[in-house]
C-alpha positions in Angstrom: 12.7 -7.0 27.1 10.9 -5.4 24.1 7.3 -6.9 23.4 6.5 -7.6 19.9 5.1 -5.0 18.0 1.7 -5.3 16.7 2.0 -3.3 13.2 -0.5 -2.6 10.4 0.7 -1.3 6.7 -1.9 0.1 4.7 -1.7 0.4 0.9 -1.5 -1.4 -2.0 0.2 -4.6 -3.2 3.4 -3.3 -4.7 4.4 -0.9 -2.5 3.8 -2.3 0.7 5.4 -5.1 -0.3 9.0 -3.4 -0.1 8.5 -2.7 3.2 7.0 -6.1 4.1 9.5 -7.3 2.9 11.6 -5.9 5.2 9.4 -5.9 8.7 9.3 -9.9 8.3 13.0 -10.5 9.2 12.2 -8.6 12.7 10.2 -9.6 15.4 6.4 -8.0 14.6 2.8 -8.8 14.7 2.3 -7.9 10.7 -1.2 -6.6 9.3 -1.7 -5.9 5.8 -4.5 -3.9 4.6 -4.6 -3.6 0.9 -7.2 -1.6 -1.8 -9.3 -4.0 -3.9 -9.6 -1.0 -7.0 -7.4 -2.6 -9.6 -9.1 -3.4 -12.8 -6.2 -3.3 -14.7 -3.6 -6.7 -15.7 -4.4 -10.1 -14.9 -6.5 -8.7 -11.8 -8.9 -6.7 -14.1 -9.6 -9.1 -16.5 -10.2 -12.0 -13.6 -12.2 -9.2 -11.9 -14.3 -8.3 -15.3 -14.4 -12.1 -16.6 -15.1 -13.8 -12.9 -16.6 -10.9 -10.5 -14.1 -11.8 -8.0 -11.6 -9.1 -6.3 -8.7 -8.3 -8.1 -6.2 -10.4 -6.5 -2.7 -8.9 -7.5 -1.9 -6.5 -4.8 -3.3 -9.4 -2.3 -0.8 -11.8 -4.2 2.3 -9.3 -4.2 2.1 -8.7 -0.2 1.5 -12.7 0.5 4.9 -13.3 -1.9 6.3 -10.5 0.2 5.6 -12.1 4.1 6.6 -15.6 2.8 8.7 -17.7 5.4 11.3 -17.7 2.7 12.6 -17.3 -1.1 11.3 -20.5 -2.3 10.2 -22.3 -5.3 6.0 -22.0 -4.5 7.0 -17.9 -4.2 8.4 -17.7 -7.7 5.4 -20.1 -8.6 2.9 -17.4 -7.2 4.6 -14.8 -8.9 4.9 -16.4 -12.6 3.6 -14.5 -15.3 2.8 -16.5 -18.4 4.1 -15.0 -22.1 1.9 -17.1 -24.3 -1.1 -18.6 -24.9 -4.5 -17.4 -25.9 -6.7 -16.5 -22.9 -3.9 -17.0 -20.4 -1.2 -14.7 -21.7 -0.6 -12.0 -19.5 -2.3 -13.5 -16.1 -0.4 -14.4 -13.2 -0.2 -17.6 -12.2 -0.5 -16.5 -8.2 -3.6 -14.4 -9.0 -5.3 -18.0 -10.9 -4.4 -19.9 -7.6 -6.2 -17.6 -5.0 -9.3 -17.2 -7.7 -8.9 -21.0 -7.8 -8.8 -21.1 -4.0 -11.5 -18.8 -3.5 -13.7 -21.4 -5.3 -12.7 -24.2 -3.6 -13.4 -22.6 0.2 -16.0 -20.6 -0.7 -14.9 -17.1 -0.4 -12.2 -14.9 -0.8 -11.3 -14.3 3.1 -10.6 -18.5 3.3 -8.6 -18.8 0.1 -6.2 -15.7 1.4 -5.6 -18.1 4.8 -5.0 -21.1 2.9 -2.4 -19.6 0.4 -1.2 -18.3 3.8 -0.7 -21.6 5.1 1.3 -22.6 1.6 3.5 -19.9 1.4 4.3 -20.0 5.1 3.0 -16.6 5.9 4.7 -14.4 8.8 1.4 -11.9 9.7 -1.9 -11.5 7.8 -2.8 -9.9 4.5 -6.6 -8.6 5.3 -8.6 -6.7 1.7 -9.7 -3.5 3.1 -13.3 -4.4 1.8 -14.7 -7.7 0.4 -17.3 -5.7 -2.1 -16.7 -5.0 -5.5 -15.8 -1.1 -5.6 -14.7 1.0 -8.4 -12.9 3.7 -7.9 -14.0 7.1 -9.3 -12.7 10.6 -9.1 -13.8 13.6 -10.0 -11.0 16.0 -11.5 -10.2 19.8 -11.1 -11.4 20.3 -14.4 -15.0 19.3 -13.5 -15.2 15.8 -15.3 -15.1 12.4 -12.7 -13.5 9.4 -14.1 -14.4 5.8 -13.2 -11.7 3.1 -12.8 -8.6 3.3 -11.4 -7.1 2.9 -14.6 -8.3 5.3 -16.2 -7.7 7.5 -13.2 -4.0 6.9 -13.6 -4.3 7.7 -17.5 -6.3 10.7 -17.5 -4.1 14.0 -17.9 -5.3 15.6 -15.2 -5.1 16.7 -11.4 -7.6 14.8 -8.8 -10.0 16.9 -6.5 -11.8 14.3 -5.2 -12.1 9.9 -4.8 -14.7 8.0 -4.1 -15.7 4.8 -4.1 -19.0 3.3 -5.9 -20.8 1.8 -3.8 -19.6 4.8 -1.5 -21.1 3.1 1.9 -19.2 -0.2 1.4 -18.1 -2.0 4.3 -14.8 -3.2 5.7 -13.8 -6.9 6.4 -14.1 -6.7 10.3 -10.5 -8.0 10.9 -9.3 -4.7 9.5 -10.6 -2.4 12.1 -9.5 -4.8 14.9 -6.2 -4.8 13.5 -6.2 -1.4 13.8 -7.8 -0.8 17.0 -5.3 -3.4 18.1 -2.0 -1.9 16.7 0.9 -0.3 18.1 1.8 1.3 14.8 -0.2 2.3 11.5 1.9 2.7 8.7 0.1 4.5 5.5 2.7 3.6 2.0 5.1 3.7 0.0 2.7 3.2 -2.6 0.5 4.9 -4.8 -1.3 8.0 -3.3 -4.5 8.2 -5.1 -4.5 4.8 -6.1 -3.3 2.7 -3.2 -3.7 4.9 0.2 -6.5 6.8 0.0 -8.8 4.1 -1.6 -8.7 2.3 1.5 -9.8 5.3 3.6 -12.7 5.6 2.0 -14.4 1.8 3.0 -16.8 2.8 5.7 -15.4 3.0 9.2 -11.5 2.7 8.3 -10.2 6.4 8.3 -12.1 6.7 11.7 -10.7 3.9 12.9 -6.7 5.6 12.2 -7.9 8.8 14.3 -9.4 6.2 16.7 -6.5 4.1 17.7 -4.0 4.9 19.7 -1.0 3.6 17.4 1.6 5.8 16.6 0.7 6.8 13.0 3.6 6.7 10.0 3.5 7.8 6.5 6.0 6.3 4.2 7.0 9.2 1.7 7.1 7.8 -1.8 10.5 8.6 -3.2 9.4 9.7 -6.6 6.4 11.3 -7.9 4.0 10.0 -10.2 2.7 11.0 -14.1 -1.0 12.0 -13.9 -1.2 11.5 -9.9 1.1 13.5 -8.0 3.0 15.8 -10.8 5.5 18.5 -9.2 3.9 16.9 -5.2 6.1 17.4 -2.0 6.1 15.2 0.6 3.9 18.0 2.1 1.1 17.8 -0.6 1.1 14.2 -0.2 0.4 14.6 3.3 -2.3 17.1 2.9 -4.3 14.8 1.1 -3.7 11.8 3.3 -5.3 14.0 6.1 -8.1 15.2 4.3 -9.5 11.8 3.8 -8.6 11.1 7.7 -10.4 14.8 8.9 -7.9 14.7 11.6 -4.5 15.8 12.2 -3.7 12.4 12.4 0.3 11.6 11.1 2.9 11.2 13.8 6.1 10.7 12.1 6.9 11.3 8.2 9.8 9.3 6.8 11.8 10.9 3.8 14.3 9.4 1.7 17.8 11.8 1.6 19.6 9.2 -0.7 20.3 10.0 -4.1 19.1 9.0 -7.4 22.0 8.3 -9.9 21.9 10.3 -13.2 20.6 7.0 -15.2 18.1 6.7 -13.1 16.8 10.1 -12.8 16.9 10.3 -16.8 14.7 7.5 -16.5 11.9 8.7 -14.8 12.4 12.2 -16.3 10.9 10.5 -19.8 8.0 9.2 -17.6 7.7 13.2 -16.6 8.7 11.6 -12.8 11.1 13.9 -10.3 12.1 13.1 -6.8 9.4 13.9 -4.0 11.2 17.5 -2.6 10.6 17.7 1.4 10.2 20.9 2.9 11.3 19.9 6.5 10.2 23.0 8.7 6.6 23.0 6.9 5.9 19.2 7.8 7.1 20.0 11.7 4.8 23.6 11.5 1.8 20.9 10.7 3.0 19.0 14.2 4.6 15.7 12.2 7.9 14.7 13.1 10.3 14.4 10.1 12.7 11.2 10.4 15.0 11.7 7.1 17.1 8.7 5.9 19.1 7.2 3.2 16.6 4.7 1.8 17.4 4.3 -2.0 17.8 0.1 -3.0 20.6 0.0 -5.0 18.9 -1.3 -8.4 17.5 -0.1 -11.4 14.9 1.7 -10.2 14.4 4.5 -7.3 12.4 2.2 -4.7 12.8 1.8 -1.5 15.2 -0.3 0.3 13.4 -3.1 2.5 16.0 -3.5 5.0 16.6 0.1 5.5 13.1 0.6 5.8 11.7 -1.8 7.6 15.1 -0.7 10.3 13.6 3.0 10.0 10.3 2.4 10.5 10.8 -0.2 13.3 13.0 2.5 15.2 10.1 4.8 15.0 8.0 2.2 16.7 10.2 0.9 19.6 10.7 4.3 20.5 7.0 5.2 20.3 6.4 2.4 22.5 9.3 2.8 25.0 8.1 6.3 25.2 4.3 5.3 25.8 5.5 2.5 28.4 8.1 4.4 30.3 
């Protein structure tokens, strides 16, 4: 019989929630590790107005592990359209600020919200201080916020955090330590990956742990953070925040991208992430291509074809390591 899998997915809120989404229908011990930069939307202005942490990507990956499709998920995921002050916040991101009052810190209102939404795993913020994301650019000038990060027309050199010798919440690095798998995306690069790899003590826990190590390929690239990228260039950077040669397994999406779609992102200056198969194997990482476009509006992944691929990964990894 196969033992349940302990897995950790590292990112941020909305694109680790597709393949959340997915791993919860399977048997699996299910970590969460998610960035705490945002400081734009409803999570900026509570994070700005209230000096709490930005509670959207935190709310997006609880929605995505709940039991089931119910009422209190489409409750945490309400925006509101109207009304001075609260137009535009979420109504999810009020209730764990809320929460967070009412128990006394953020770490007890995420368990609680847990318990509501009938939670399958744990969602765990990579740190529990309030960092700001900076970066300085190729063209010499750093920018602070990850906003502004994702508007300014120009190629990243370098992230960091401020303060840069922040510390993580200690259930991240046992959840790591712990895991059988480490999965790094979809998501973001710059914005949602890396930023957790730079709270004290978490990259070096990745190289650390024995877990077979995955990296999600996003399936398009994105305007002012990963312009003309390959799946290659994506992993480049991943490991030069880790210092290690540290990726097992790369998973690529071979599906296609209907002409309305593509003309869609073309007028956001987005293209598909090209993979270069026999460079990614020359760097030691073990390609696993599949068809993993969702069949909707936009080019996302597909949970349950994700969650199958990575979870074939794993078993395999483990069988391997066991036999």
């Amino acid at each position: 019989m196969v033992r349940v899998p302990r897995i950790v997915v590292i990112g941020g809120g909305t694109g680790i929630s597709v393949l959340l989404k997915g791993l919860k229908n399977h048997a699996a011990d299910l970590s969460a590790i998610v960035t705490v930069t945002d400081d734009g939307g409803s999570s900026g202005r509570l994070r700005s107005e209230l000096g709490v942490l930005p509670p959207g990507d935190i709310r997006n990956c609880l929605v995505a592990l709940a039991e089931t499709e119910t009422l209190m998920d489409k409750i945490f995921q309400h925006r509101f359209q109207r009304g001075e002050g609260i137009k535009g916040h979420n109504l999810g991101n009020l209730l764990l600020v809320a929460m967070s009052e009412i128990t006394g810190d953020f770490t007890s209102a995420i368990k609680e919200v847990s318990k509501v939404l009938a939670v399958k795993g744990q969602v765990i913020p990579s740190t529990l201080e309030q960092v700001v994301l900076g970066a300085r650019m190729e063209d010499g000038k750093s920018i602070i916020g990850e906003t502004a990060i994702r508007e300014y027309n120009g190629r990243i050199e370098q992230l960091y955090l401020i303060p840069d010798d922040c510390h993580p919440v200690p259930a991240t690095i046992e959840a790591i330590l712990d895991a059988d798998a480490i999965i790094l995306g979809p998501g973001s690069l710059y914005t949602s990956i890396v930023p957790n790899l730079l709270v004290k003590g978490v990259a070096a826990a990745i190289t650390d742990s024995s877990a077979v190590k995955i990296y999600v390929s996003n399936i398009m690239t994105e305007q002012g953070e990963t312009d003309d990228f390959t799946v290659c260039d994506h992993i480049r950077v991943i490991l030069s925040y880790l210092n290690q040669p540290a990726i097992d397994y790369v998973v690529v999406n071979t599906g296609s991208i209907d002409d309305e779609r593509l003309k869609r992102y073309q007028e956001e200056q987005a293209m598909p992430v090209q993979s270069t198969r026999e460079e990614i194997e020359s760097m030691g990482i073990k390609v696993v291509e599949a068809d993993l476009v969702a069949d909707n509006d936009v080019a996302w992944h597909d949970s349950a074809k994700l969650a199958g691929t990575v979870l074939d990964i794993v078993h395999h990894s483990i069988s391997c390591r066991e036999s």
